[in-house]
C-alpha positions as CSV (number, residue, x, y, z in Angstrom):
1,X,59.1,-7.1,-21.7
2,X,55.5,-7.4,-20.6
3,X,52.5,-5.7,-21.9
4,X,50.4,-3.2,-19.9
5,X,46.5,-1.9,-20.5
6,X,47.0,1.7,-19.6
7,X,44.4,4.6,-19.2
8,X,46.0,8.0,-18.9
9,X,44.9,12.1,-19.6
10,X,46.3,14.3,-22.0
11,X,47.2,17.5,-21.8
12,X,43.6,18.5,-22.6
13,X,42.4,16.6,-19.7
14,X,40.8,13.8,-22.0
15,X,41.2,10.1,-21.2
16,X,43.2,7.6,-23.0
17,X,42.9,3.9,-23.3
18,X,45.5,1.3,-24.7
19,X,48.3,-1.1,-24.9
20,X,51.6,-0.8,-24.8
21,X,54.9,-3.0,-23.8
22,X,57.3,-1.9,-21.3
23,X,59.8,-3.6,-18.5
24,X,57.8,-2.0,-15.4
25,X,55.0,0.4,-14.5
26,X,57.9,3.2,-14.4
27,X,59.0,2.7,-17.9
28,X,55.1,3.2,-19.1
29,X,54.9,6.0,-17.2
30,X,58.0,7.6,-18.5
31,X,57.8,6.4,-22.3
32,X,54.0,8.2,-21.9
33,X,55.3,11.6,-20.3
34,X,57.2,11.7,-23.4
35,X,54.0,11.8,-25.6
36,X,52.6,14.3,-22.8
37,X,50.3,11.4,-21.3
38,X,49.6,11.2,-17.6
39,X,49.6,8.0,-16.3
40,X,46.3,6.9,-14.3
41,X,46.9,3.6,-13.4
42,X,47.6,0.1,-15.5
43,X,47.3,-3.3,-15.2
44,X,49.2,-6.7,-16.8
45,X,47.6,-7.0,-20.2
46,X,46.1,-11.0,-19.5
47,X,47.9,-13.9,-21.1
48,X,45.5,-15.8,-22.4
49,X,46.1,-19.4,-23.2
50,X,45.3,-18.3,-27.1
51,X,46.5,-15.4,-27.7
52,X,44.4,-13.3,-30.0
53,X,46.3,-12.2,-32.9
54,X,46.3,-8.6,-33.5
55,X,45.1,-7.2,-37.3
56,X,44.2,-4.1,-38.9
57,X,42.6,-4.0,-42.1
58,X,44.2,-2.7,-45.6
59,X,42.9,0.2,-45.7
60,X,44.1,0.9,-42.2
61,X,47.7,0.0,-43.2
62,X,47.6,1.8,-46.4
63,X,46.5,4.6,-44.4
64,X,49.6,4.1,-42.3
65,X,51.8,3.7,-44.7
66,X,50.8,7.2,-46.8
67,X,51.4,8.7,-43.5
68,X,54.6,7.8,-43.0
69,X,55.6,8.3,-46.1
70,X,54.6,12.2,-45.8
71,X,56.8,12.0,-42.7
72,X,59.6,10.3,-44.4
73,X,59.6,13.0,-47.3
74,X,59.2,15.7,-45.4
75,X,62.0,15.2,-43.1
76,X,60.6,14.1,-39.6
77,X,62.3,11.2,-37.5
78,X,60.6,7.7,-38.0
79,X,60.1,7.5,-33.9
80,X,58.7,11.8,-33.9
81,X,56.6,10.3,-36.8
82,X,55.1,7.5,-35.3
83,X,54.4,9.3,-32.0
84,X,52.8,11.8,-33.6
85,X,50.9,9.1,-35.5
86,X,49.5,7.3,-32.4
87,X,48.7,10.5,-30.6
88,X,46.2,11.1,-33.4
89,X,45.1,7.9,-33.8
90,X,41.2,6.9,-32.3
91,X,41.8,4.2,-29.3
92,X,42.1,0.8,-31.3
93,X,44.1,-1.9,-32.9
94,X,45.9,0.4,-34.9
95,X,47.3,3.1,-32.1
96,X,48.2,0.1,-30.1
97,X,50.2,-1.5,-32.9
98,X,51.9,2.0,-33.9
99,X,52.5,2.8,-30.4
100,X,54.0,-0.7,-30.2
101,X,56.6,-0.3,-32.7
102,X,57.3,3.6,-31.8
103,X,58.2,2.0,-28.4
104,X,60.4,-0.8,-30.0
105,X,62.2,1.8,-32.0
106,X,62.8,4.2,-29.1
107,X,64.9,0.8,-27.4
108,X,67.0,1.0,-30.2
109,X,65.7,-1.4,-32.7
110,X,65.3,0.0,-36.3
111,X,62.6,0.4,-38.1
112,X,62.2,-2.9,-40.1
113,X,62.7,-4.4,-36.7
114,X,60.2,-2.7,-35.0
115,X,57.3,-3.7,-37.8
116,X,59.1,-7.6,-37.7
117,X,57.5,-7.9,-34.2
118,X,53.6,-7.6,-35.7
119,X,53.7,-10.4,-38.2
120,X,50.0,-10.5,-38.4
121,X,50.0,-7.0,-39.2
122,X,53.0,-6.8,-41.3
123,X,53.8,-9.5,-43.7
124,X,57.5,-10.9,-43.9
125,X,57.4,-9.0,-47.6
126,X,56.4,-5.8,-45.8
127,X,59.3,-5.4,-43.6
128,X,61.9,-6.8,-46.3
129,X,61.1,-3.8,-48.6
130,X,61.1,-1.5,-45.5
131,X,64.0,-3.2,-44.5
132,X,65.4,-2.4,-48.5
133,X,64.6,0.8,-48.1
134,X,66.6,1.7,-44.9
135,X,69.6,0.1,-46.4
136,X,69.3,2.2,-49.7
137,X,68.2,5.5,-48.2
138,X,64.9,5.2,-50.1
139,X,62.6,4.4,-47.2
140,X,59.8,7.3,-48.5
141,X,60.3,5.8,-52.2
142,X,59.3,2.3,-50.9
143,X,56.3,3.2,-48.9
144,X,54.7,5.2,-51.6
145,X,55.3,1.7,-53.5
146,X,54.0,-0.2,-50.7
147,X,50.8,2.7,-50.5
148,X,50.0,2.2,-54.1
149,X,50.6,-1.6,-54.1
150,X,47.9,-1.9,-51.5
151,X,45.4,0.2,-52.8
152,X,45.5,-1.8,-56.3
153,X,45.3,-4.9,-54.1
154,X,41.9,-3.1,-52.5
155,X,40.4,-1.7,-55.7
156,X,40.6,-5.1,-57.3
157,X,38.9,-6.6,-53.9
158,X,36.5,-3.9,-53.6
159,X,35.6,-4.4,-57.9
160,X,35.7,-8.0,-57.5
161,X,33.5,-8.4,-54.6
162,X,31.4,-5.6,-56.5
163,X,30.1,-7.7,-59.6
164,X,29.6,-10.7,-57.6
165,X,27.4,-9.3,-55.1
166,X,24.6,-9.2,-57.5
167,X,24.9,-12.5,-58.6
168,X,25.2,-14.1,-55.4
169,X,22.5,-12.5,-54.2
170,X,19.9,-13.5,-57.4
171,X,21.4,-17.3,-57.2
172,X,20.7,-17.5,-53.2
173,X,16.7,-16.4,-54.2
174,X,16.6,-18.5,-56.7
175,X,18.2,-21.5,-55.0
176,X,15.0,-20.9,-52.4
177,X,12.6,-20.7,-54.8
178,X,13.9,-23.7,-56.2
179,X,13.8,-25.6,-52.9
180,X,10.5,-24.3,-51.9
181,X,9.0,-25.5,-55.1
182,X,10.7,-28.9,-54.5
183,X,9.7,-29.3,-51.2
184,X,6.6,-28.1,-50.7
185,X,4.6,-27.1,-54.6
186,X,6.0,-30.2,-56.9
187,X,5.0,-33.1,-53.9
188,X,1.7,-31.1,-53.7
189,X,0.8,-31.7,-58.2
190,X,2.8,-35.3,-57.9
191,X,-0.1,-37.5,-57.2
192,X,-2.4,-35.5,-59.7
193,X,-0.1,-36.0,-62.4
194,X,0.8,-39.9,-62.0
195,X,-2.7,-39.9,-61.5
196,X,-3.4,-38.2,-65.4
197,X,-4.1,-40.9,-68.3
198,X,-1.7,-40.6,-70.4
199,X,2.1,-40.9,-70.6
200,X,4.1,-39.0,-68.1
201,X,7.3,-37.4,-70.3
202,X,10.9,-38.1,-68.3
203,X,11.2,-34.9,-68.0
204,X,8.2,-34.4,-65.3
205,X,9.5,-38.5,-64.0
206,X,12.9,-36.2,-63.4
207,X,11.8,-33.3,-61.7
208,X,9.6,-35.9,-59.0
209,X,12.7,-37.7,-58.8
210,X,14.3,-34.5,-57.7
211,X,11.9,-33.4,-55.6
212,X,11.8,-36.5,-53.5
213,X,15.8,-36.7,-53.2
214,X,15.7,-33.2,-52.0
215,X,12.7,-33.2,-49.5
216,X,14.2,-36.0,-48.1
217,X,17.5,-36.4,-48.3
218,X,17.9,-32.6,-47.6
219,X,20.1,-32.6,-44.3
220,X,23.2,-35.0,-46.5
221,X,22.3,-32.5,-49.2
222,X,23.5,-29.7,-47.3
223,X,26.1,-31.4,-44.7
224,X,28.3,-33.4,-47.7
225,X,29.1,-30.4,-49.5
226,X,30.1,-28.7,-46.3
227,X,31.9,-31.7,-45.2
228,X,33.7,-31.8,-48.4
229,X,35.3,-28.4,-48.2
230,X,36.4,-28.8,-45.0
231,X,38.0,-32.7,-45.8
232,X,39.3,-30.5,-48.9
233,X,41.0,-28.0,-46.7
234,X,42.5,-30.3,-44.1
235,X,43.7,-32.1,-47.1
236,X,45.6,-29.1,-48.5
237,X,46.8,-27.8,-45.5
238,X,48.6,-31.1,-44.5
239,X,49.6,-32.4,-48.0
240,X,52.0,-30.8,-50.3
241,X,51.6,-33.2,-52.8
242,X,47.9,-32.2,-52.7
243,X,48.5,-28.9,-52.8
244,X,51.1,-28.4,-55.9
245,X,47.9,-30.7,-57.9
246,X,45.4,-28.6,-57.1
247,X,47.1,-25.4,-57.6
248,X,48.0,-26.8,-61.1
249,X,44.7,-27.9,-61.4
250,X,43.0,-24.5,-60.8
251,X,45.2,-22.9,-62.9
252,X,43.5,-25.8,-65.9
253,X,39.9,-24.4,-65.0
254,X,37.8,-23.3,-68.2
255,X,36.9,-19.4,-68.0
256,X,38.1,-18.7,-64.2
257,X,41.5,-20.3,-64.7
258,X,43.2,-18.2,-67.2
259,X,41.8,-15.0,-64.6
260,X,43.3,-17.0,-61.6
261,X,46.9,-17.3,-63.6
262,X,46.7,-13.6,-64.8
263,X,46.1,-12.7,-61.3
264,X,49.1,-14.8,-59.5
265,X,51.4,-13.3,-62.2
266,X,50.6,-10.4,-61.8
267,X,50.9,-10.5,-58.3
268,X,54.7,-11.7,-59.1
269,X,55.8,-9.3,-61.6
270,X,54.5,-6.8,-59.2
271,X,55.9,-7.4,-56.3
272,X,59.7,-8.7,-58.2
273,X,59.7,-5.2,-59.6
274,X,59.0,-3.6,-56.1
275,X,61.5,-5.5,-54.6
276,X,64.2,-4.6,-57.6
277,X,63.5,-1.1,-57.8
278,X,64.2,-1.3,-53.6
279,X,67.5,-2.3,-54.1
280,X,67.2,-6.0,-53.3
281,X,69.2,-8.4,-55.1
282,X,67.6,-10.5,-58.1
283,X,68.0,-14.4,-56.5
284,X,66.6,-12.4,-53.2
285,X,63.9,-11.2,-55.5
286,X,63.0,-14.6,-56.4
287,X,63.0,-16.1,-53.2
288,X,61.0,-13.7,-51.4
289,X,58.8,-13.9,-54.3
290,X,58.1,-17.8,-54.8
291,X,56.5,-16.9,-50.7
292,X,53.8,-14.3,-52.0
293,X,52.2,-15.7,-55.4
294,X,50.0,-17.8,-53.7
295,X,50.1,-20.6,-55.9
296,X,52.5,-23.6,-55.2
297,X,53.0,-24.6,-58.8
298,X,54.0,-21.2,-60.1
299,X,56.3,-20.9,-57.2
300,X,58.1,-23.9,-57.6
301,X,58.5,-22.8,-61.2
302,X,60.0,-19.6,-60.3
303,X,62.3,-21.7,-57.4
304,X,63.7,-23.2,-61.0
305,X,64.1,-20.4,-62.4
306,X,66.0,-18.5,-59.2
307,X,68.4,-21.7,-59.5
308,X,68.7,-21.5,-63.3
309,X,69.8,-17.6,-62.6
310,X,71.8,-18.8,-59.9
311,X,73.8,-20.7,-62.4
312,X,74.2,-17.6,-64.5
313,X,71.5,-17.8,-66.9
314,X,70.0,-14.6,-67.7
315,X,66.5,-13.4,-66.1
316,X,64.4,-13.7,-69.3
317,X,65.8,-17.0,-70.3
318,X,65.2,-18.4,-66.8
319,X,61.2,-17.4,-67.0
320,X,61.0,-18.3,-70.5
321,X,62.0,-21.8,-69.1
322,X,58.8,-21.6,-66.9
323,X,56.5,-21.7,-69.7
324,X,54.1,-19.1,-68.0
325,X,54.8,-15.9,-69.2
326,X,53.9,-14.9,-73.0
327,X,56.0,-13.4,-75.2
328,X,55.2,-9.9,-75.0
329,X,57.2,-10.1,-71.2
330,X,60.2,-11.8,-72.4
331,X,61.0,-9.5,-74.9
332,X,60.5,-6.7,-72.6
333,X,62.9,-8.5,-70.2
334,X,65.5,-9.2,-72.8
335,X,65.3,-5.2,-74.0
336,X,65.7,-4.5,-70.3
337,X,68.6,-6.6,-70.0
338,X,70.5,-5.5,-72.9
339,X,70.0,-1.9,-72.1
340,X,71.3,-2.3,-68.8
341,X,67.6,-0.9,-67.6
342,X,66.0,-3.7,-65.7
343,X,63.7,-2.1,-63.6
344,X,62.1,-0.1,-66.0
345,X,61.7,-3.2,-67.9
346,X,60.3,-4.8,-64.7
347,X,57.9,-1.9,-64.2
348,X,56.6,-2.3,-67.9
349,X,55.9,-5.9,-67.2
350,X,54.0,-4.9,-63.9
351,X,52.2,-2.3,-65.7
352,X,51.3,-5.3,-68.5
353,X,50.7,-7.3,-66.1
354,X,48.3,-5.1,-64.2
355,X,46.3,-3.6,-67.0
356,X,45.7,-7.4,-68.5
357,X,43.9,-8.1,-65.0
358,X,41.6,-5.8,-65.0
359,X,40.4,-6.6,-68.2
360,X,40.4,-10.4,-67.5
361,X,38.5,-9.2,-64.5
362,X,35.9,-6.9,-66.4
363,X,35.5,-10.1,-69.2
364,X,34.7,-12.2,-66.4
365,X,32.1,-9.9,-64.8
366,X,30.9,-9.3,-67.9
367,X,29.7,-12.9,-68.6
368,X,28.9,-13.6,-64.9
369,X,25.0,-12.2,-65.3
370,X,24.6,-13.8,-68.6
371,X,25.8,-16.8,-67.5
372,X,23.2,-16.8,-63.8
373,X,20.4,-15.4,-66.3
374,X,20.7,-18.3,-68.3
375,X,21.0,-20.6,-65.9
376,X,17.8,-19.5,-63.8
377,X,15.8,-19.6,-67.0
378,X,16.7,-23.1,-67.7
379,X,15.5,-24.2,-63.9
380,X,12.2,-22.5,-64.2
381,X,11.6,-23.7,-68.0
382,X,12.2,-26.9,-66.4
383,X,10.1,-26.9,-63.5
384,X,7.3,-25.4,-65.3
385,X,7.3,-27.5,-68.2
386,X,7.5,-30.2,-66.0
387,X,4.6,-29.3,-64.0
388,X,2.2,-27.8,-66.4
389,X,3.4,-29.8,-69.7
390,X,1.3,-33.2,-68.4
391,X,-1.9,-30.8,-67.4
392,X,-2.0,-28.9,-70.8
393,X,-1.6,-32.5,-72.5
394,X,-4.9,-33.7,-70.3
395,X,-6.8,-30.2,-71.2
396,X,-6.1,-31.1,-75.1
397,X,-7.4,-34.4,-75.0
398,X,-10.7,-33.4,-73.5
399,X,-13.9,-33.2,-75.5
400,X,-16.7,-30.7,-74.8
């Protein structure tokens, strides 16, 4: 099936731009007389040698996946659905994509299938709990999940990227203030003050020190740390060994590692309780899981824990084994067990889990400005001391 850039008129006479797939000019033609399109002309989409991925953002997909779900529930065809969609869609990424899957689902793939052909656009979790929720006959109950599971995911982002805007902002002025003062005002009092009788205090020796590594060392100053991060990533990327350390190892950071575990566990309760309540089985849970916390040690925990439940353990006794989840969760686990009620018990723990990151998120944002106050008062107190300490020394020990 190739792809085709099409412009066409509606029925309104207004011109249409776009993508879609078919087997020949004829089969575009025809699949767009069925949304009442004309067909102007089109041309081969180019195949480039790197193929640009196609994405849409979250808010985008969350939009499409209230909209479907409003279609869903209200009784409407998936393939009426998403050409109805499309038809109201802007010209963009997103039309293109939805007209790309109604036209995959009009050929007779399903659903699921349809959204499994946009990987960039649909993660592998996505479809599964699309795919769930054809085989259960709850496909409108799993994309208001997946519609309320996304916009969590983008209030966090949005809050998050929020509270650190500030300080990001306040730290990049201060960081040039700081280098303007090194670079250009301390070399400028250097000479005056080595020149002063008197004793120099290490303090002043330190900040001169400073000034001189960063005036002219600057360019290994800025590269190494660059250099660093991208050594760091390549290291990462091609290591696994590497990569199950350092995701332990973040998870060991003072202050932002507790938030970071909070946050992967969260993530995982979340999405094991979505994945439950579609109808999926527990070790499938578990496996599709271990793919989405983002953290390589905590998935290869959970891996031992899908083989302990494998074995016939039960669910709580297998995380308990894990060591990461506290108390509180296991018990709720165990009650869900016993009652027979697991997925309420697994929508508790995702509410638990939920509620104890935004707090751990508001904590953290809390002590962020304190923290970037305090620091910035130490550098100045430092750099003035350091420059006007020796001169108030030599103004005491005149004599008029």
């Amino acid at each position: 099936m190739a792809r085709y850039r099409y412009t066409a008129v509606d029925a309104e006479g207004r011109r249409l731009t776009g993508l879609a797939d078919a087997d020949n000019e004829d089969m575009l033609e025809s699949r767009l007389a069925q949304r009442n399109l004309t067909l102007v002309r089109a041309r081969p989409a180019p195949q480039r040698r790197f193929a640009v991925r196609t994405r849409i953002g979250r808010r985008e997909l969350i939009h499409f996946c209230f909209q479907m779900e409003q279609m869903v529930n209200a009784g409407i065809g998936i393939l009426d659905g998403l050409r109805d969609y499309a038809d109201a869609l802007p010209p963009g990424a997103l039309r293109d994509v939805v007209a790309g899957v109604a036209d995959r689902v009009e050929t007779g793939s399903t659903f699921s299938e349809a959204l499994a052909a946009y990987p960039t656009v649909f993660p592998a979790l996505f479809v599964d709990l699309v795919r769930a929720g054809e085989r259960s006959g709850e496909l409108g109950a799993v994309l208001r999940h997946l519609t309320e599971s996304l916009k969590w995911q983008d209030e966090m982002i949005a809050r998050t990227r929020k509270a650190l805007a500030y300080p990001a902002f306040v730290a990049v002025i201060v960081l040039g203030v700081v280098a303007f003062l090194m670079v250009y005002v301390v070399p400028q009092v250097t000479d005056f003050i080595l020149s002063m009788e008197g004793e120099v205090p290490w303090y002043t020796h330190l900040l001169i020190a400073v000034s001189h590594t960063v005036a002219d060392d600057w360019p290994w100053l800025l590269g190494v740390p660059v250099m660093a991060v991208v050594a760091l990533k390549l290291l990462l990327a091609r290591s696994g060994a590497a990569r199950l350390w350092f995701d332990a190892f973040t998870l060991r950071l003072p202050v932002i590692g507790p938030v970071l575990e909070k946050i992967v566990m969260a993530r995982f309760a979340h999405y094991f309780a979505l994945l439950f309540q579609a109808g999926l089985p527990v070790l499938e849970c578990f496996q599709l899981c271990c793919g989405v916390v983002g953290n390589r040690h905590v998935a290869q925990a959970l891996e031992r824990a899908r083989r302990a439940v494998a074995g016939g353990e039960a669910v709580s006794d297998a995380l308990d084994a894990t060591g990461l989840f506290p108390r509180l969760v296991l018990r709720l686990l165990r009650i869900g067990e016993r009652t027979g009620d697991l997925a309420q018990a697994l929508a508790n723990v995702n509410y638990f889990y939920r509620r104890d990151v935004d707090e751990a998120i508001e904590r953290l944002q809390s002590l962020i400005e304190p923290a970037l106050n305090l620091i910035i008062g130490l550098l100045m107190g430092w750099v003035m001391l350091a420059v006007m300490g020796p001169i108030y020394d030599l103004i005491g020990q005149l004599r008029f």
